[in-house]
MARMIGU-940001 format. One record per residue (C-alpha): residue number from 0; x, y, z; residue in one letter. Coordinates in pm, whole numbers, padded with zeros to 5 digits, m for minus. Example, Ala and Ser with C-alpha at 12.3 -4.5 7.8 and 13.67 -1.06 7.14 Angstrom:
<rs>
+-----+--------+--------+--------+--------+
: num :      X :      Y :      Z : residu :
+-----+--------+--------+--------+--------+
:   0 :  01230 : m00450 :  00780 :      A :
:   1 :  01367 : m00106 :  00714 :      S :
+-----+--------+--------+--------+--------+
</rs>
This chain:
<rs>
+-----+--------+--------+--------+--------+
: num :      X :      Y :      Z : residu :
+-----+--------+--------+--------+--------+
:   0 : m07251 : m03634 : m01242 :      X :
:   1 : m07204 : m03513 : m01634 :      X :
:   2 : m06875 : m03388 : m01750 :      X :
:   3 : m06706 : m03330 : m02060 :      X :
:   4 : m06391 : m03484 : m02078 :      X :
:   5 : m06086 : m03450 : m02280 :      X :
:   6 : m05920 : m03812 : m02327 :      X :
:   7 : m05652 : m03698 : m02605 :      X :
:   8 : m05533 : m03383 : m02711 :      X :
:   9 : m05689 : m03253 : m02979 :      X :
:  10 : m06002 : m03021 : m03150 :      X :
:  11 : m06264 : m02960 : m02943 :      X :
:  12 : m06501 : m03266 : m03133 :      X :
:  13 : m06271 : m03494 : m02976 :      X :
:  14 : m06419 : m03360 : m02618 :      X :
:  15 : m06683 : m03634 : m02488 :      X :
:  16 : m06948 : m03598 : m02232 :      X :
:  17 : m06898 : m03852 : m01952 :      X :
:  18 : m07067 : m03975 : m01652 :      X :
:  19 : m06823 : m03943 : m01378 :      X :
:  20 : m06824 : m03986 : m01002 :      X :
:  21 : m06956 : m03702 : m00776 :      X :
:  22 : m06686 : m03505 : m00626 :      X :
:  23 : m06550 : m03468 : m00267 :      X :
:  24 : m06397 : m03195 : m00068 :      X :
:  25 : m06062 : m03281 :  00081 :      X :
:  26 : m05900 : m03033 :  00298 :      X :
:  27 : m05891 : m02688 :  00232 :      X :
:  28 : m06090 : m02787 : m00098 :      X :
:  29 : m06469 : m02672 : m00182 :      X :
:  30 : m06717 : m02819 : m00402 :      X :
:  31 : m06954 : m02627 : m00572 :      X :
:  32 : m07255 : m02738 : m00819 :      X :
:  33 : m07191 : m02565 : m01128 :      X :
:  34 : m07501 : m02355 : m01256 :      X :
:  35 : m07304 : m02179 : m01507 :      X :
:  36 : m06904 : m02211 : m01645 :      X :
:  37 : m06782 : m01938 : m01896 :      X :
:  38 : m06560 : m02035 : m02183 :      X :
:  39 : m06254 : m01879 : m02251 :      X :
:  40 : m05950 : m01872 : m02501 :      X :
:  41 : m05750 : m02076 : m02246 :      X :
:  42 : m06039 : m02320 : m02278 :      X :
:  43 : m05967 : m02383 : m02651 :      X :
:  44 : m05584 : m02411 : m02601 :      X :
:  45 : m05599 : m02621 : m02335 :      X :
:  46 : m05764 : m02932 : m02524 :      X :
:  47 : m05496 : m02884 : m02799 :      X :
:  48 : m05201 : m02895 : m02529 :      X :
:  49 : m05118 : m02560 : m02687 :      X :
:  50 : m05138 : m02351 : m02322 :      X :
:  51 : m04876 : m02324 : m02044 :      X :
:  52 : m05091 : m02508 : m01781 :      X :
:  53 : m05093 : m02877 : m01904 :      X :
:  54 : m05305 : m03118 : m01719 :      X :
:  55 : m05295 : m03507 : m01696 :      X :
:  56 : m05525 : m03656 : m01965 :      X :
:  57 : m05810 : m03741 : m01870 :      X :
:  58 : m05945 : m03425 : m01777 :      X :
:  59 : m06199 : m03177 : m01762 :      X :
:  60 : m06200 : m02830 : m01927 :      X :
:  61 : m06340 : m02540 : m01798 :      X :
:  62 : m06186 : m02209 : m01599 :      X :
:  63 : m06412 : m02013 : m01437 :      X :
:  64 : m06771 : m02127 : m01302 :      X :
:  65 : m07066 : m01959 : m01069 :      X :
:  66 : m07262 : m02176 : m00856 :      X :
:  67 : m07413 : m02324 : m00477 :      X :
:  68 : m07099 : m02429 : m00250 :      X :
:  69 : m07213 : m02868 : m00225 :      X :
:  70 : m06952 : m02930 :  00033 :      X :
:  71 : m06652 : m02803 :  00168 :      X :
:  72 : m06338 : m02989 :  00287 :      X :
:  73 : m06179 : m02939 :  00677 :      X :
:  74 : m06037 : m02612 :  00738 :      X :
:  75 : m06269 : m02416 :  00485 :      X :
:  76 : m06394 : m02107 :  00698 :      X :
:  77 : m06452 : m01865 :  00376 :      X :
:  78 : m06754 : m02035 :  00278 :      X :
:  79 : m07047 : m02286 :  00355 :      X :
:  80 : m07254 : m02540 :  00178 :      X :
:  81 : m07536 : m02294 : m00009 :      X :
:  82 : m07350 : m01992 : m00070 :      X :
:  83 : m07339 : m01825 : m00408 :      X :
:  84 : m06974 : m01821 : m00530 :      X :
:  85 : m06784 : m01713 : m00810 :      X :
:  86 : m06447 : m01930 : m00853 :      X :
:  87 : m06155 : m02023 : m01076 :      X :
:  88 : m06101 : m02361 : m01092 :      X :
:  89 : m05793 : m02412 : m01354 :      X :
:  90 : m05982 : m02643 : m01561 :      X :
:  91 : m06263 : m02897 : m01453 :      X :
:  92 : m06536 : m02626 : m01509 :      X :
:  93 : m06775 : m02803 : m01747 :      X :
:  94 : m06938 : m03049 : m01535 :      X :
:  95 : m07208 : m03036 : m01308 :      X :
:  96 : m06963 : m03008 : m00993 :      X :
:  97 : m06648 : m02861 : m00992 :      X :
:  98 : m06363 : m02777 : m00687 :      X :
:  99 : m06130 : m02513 : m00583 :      X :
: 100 : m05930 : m02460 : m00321 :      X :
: 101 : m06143 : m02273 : m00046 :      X :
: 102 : m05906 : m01935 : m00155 :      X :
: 103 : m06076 : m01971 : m00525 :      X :
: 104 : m06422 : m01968 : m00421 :      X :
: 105 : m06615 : m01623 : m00335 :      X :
: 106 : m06945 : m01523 : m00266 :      X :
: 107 : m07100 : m01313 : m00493 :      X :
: 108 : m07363 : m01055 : m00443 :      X :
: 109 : m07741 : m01147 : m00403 :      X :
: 110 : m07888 : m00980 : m00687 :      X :
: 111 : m07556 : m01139 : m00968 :      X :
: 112 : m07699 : m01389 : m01155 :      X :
: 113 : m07493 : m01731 : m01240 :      X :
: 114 : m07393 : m01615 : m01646 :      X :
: 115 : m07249 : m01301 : m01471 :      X :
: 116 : m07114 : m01427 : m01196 :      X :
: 117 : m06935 : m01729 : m01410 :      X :
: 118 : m06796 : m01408 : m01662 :      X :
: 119 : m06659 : m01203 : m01453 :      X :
: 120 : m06343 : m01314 : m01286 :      X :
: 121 : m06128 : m01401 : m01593 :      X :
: 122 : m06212 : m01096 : m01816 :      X :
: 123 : m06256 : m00822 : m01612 :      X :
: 124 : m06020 : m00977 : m01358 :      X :
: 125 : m05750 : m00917 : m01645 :      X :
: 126 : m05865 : m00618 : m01721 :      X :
: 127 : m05880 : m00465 : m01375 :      X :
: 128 : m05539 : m00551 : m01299 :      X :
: 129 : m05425 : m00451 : m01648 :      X :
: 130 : m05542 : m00077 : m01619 :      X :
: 131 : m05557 : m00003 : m01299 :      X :
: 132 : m05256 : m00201 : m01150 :      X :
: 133 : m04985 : m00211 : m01438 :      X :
: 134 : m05083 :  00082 : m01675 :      X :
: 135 : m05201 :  00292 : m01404 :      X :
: 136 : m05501 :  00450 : m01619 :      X :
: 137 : m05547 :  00778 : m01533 :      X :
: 138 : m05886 :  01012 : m01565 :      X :
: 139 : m05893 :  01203 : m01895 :      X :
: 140 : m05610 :  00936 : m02081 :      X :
: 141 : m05674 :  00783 : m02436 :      X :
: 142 : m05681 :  00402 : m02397 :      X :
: 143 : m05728 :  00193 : m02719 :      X :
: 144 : m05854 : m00146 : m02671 :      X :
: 145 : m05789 : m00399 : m02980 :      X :
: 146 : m06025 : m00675 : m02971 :      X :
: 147 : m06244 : m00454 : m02772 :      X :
: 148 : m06578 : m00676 : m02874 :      X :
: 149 : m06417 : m00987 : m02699 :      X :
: 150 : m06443 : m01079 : m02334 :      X :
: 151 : m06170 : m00915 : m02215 :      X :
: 152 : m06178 : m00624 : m02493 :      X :
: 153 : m06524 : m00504 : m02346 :      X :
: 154 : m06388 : m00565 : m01986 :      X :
: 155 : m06161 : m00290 : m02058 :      X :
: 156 : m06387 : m00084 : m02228 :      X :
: 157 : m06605 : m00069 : m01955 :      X :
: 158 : m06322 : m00061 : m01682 :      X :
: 159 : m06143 :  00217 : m01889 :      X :
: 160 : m06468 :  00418 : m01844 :      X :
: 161 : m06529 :  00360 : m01472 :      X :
: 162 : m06111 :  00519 : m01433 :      X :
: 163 : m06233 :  00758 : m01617 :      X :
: 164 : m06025 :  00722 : m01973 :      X :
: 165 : m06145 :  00840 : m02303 :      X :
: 166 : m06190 :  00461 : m02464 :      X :
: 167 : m06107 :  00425 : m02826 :      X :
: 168 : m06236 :  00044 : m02936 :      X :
: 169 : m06123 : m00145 : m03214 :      X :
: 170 : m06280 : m00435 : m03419 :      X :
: 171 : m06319 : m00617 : m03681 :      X :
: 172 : m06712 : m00566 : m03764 :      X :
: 173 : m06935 : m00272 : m03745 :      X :
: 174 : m07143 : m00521 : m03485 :      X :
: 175 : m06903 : m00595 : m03326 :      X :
: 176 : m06821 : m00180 : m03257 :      X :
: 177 : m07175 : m00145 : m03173 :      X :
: 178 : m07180 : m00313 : m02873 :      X :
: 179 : m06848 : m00115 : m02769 :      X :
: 180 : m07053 :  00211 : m02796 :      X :
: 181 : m07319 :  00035 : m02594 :      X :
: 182 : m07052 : m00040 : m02336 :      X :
: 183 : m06924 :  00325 : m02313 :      X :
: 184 : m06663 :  00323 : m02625 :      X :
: 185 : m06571 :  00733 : m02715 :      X :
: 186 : m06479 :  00645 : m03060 :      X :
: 187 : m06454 :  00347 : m03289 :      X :
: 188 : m06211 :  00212 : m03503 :      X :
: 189 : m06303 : m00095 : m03747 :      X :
: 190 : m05931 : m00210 : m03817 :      X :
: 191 : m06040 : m00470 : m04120 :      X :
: 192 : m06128 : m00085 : m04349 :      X :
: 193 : m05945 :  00157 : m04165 :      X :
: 194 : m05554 :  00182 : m04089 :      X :
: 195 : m05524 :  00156 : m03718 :      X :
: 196 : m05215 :  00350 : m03688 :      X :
: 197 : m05386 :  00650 : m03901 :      X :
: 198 : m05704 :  00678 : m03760 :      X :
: 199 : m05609 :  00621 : m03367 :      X :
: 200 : m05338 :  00943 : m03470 :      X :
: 201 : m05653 :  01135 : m03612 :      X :
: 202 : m05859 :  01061 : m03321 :      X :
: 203 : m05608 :  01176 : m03098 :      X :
: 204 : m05489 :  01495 : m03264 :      X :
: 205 : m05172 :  01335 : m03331 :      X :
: 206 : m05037 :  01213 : m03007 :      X :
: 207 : m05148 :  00830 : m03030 :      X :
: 208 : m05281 :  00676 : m02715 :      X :
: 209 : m05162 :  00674 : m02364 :      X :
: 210 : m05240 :  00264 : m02327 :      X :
: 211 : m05260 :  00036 : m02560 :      X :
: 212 : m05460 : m00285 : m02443 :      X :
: 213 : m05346 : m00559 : m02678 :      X :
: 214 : m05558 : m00885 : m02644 :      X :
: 215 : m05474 : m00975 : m03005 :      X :
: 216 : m05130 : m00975 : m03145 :      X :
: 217 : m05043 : m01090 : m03466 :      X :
: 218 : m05027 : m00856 : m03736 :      X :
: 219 : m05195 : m00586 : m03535 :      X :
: 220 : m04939 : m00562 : m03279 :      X :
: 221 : m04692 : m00362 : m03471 :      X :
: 222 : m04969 : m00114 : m03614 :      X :
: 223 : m05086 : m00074 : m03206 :      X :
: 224 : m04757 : m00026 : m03084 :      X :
: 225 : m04677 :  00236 : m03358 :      X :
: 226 : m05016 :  00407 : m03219 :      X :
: 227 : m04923 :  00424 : m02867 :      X :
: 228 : m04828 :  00773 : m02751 :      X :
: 229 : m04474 :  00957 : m02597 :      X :
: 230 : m04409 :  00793 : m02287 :      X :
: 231 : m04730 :  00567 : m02329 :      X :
: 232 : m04807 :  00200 : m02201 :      X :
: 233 : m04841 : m00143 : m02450 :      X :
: 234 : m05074 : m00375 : m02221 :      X :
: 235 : m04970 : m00730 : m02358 :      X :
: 236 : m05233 : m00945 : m02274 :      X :
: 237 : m05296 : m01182 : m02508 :      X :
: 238 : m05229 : m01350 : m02875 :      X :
: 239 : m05540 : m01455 : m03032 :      X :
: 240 : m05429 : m01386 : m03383 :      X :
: 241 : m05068 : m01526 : m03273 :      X :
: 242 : m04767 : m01448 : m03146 :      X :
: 243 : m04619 : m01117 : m03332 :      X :
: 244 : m04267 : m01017 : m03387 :      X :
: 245 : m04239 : m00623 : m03293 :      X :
: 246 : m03899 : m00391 : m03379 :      X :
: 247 : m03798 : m00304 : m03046 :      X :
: 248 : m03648 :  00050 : m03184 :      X :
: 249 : m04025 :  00184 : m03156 :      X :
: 250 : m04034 :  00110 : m02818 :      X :
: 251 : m03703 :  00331 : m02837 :      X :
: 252 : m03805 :  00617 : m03034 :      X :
: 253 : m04136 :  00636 : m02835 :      X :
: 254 : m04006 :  00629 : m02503 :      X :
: 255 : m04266 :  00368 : m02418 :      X :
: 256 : m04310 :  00066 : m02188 :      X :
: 257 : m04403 : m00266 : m02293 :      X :
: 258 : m04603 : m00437 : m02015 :      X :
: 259 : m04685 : m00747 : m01983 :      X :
: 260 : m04984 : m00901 : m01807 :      X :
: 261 : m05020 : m01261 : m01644 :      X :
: 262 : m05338 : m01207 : m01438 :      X :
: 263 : m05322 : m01563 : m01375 :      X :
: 264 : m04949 : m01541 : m01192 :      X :
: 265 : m05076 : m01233 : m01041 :      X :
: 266 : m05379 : m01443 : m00869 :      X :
: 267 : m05114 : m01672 : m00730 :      X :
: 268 : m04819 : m01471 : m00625 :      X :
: 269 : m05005 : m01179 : m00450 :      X :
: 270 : m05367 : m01358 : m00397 :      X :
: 271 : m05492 : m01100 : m00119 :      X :
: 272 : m05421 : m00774 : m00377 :      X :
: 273 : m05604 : m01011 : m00585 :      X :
: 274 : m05913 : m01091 : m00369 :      X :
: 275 : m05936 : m00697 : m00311 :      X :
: 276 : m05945 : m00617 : m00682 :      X :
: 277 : m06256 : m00861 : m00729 :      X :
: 278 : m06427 : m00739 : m00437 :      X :
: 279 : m06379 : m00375 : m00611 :      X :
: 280 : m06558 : m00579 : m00907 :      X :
: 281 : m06825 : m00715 : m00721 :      X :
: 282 : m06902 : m00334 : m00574 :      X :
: 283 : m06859 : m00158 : m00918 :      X :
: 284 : m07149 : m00425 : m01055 :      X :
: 285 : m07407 : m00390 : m00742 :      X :
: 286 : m07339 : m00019 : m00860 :      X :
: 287 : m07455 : m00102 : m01221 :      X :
: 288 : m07109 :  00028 : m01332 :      X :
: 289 : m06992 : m00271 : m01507 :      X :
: 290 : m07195 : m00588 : m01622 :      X :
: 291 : m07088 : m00888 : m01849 :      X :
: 292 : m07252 : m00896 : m02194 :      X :
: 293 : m07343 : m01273 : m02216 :      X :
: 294 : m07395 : m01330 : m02562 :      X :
: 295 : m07482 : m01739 : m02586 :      X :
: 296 : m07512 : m02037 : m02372 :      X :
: 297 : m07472 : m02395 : m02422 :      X :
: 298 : m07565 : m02708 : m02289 :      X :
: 299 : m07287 : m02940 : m02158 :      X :
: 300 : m07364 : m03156 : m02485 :      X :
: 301 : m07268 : m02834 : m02713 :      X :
: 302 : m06962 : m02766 : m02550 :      X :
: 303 : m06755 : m02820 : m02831 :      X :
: 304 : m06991 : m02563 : m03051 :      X :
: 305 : m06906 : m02295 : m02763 :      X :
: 306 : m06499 : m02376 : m02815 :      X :
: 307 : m06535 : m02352 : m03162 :      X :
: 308 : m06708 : m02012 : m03203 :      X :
: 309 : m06478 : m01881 : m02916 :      X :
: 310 : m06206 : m02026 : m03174 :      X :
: 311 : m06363 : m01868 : m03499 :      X :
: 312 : m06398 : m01528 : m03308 :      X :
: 313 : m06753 : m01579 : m03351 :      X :
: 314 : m06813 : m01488 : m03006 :      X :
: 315 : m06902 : m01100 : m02836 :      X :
: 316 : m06832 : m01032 : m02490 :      X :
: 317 : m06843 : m01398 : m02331 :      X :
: 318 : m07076 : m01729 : m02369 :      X :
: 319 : m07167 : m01942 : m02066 :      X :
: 320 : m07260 : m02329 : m02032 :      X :
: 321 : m07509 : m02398 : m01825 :      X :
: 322 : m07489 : m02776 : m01736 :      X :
+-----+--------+--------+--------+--------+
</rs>
């Protein structure tokens, strides 16, 4: 089978594309043929041994994949050899076969294509147990998503709207914001000509909002901290503008909680709550209440043009390659 494969650590035009030997299930494993593998920040950290998960060199990049179960390893009851799964896979995504453990593979609904399927469990995954788990989002709340154009910024828009929030997105382009409001955004707020802080208190008479879903960091996480409201919640999910450096006496003088958000300890530590949450997923898309906005796809030979636009922040809602 084709792979790409990262021999040394570095940019993602260091990543080749190999031909490597056809997997096997061992026990309690499945192998799936990969029809489509979404790319993720993660992804582009990974290569650069910048990420908390390292892997043994050489190895394969890749998260999150959709495809046809090949084969599946003794003990596997979950699935069979030509279901349609959605899984996580850690990394090893961007080949033309990947494996999980039979607890990371699940079928997915008949009517979910691959690209959705291969979106899904990372972003709104995140997202799902970000609002509805640790904020607790609750009907007729202000949420304010930074990022909100990204993969997991419009997983929260849309979640935020199926709990029933008023969403206020933020972005850096007035394309970008467009496809919020497509999603279900109540307001917008283009944070590279408008002062967050400012116009999040005029949209909200004041108060600031009741979450704050922080994807971003950097220098935006003071300015969305200072915009969260009495008693409100500060999602921490992510640093894709880096790591910031907050004053802790706002989180004093605004009686707020700062919450962090490791979907991907979550998965691991309480893995049935887990499987529940994406089977709400799967039943809030056969509704047509969420859907992933799939905005490119690659071949396995353009892999490193994916990583770099998801780098760049080129990228809306998620991109796919489809080996």
């Amino acid at each position: 089978m084709r792979a790409v494969v990262c021999k040394q650590w570095g940019p993602p035009e260091s990543l080749v594309i190999e031909e490597v030997p056809d997997l096997s299930a061992d026990a309690g494993q499945v192998v799936i043929d990969v029809k489509a593998a979404s790319v993720n920040f993660p992804d582009v950290l990974i290569i650069q041994n910048q990420y908390q998960f390292k892997p043994q060199l050489p190895f394969t990049p890749g998260s999150e994949v959709a495809g046809v179960v090949r084969e599946v390893g003794e003990g596997v009851s979950d699935v069979a050899p030509g279901d349609r799964v959605l899984a996580t896979t850690g990394w090893g995504g961007f080949a033309e076969q990947a494996k999980t453990g039979a607890g990371g593979a699940i079928r997915i609904p008949d009517a979910m294509t691959y690209e959705d399927a291969a979106s899904l469990l990372m972003t709104y995954g995140t997202s799902h147990y970000a609002l509805k788990d640790r904020a607790d989002l609750q009907p007729g709340e202000t949420l304010l998503v930074l990022g909100a154009a990204g993969g997991v910024g419009l997983s929260a828009v849309e979640i935020g709207k199926v709990l029933g929030a008023r969403v206020i997105a933020a972005a850096s382009s007035d394309e970008k914001l467009a496809i919020c409001k497509e999603k279900g955004a109540d307001e917008l707020i283009n944070y590279t000509r408008e002062d967050l802080k400012t116009r999040t208190k005029e949209l909200t008479d004041g108060h600031g909002a009741g979450v704050v879903y922080d994807p971003v960091g950097g220098d935006y996480a003071e300015a969305a901290l200072r915009s969260t409201a009495w008693e409100g919640r500060f999602l921490v999910i992510g640093f894709t503008a880096g790591i910031p450096k907050v004053p802790l006496n706002l989180v004093l003088l605004k009686g707020c909680q700062v919450v962090g958000v490791f979907w991907g300890s979550f998965t691991g530590r309480e893995p049935e709550k887990n499987r529940q949450n994406i089977q709400e997923l799967l039943d809030w898309y056969e509704a047509g209440r969420i859907k992933p906005h799939v905005s490119g796809r690659y071949s396995l030979e353009r892999a490193a043009d994916a990583l770099n636009d998801m780098a760049a922040r080129k990228v809306t809602g998620k991109v796919v390659i489809v080996p």
